[in-house]
C-alpha positions in Angstrom: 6.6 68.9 -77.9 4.9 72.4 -77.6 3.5 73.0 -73.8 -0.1 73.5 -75.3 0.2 70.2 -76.1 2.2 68.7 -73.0 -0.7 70.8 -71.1 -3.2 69.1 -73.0 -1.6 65.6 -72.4 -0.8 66.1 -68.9 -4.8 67.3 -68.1 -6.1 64.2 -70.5 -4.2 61.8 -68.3 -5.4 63.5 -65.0 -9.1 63.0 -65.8 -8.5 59.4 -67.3 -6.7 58.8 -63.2 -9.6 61.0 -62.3 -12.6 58.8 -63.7 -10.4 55.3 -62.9 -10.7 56.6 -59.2 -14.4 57.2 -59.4 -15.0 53.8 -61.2 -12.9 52.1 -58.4 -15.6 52.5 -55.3 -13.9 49.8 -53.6 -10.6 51.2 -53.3 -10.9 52.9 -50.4 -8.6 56.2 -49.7 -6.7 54.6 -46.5 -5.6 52.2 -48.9 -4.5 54.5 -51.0 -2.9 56.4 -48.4 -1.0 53.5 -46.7 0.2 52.8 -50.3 0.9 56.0 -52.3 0.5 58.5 -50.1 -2.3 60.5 -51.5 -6.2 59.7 -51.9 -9.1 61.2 -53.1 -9.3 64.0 -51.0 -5.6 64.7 -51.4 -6.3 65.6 -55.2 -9.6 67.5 -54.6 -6.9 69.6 -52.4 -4.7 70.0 -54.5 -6.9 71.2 -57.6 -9.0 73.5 -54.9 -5.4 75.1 -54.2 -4.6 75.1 -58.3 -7.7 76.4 -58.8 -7.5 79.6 -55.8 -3.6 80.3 -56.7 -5.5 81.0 -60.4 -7.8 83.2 -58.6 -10.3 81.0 -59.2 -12.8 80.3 -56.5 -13.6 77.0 -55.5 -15.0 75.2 -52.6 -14.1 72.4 -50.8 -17.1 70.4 -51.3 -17.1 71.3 -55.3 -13.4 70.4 -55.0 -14.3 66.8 -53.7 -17.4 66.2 -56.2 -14.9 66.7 -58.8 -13.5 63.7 -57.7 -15.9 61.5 -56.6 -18.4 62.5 -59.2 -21.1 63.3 -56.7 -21.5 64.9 -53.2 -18.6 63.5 -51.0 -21.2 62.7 -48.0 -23.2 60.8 -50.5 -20.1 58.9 -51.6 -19.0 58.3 -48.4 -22.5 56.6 -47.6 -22.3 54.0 -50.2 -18.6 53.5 -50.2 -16.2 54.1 -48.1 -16.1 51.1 -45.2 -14.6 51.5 -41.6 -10.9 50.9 -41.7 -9.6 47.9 -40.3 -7.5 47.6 -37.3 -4.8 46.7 -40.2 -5.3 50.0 -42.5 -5.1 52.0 -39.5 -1.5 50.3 -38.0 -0.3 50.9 -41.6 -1.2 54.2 -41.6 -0.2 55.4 -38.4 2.6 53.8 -39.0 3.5 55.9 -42.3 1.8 59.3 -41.1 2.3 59.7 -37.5 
């Protein structure tokens, strides 16, 4: 395979995990976080930084609407639910 096409594979499969993320409102990032290890705002981050190491200049808040298809403070709003005394243990427990 030619890496045009490996690039083209690899990006195709990023905005397919991309849209399954913003399709799945009730998966909420601690979850994701207790379980993988990265969340929403983990990728945003990471494509900001792809994005400025390119010279590209992006924002943080454009960074996060590319992921969840719409100002973050808006998705947050309808969304994203207090974490349980549960997710936070787990977390804690993972990250601190």
């Amino acid at each position: 395979m030619d890496d045009r096409t490996r690039i083209e594979l690899e990006a195709a499969a990023f905005r397919r995990l991309r849209d399954h993320l913003r399709e799945r409102t009730d998966v909420q990032n601690i979850d994701m976080m207790n379980l993988a290890g990265f969340c929403r705002n983990c990728l945003s981050r990471w494509w900001e930084e792809a994005a400025k190491e390119r010279g590209v200049e992006v924002t943080r808040e454009a960074a996060r609407e590319e992921f969840y298809g719409e100002p973050y403070d808006e998705w947050r709003a309808k969304h994203q639910t207090e974490a349980s005394a549960e997710q936070k243990a787990a977390f804690a427990k993972a990250h601190g």
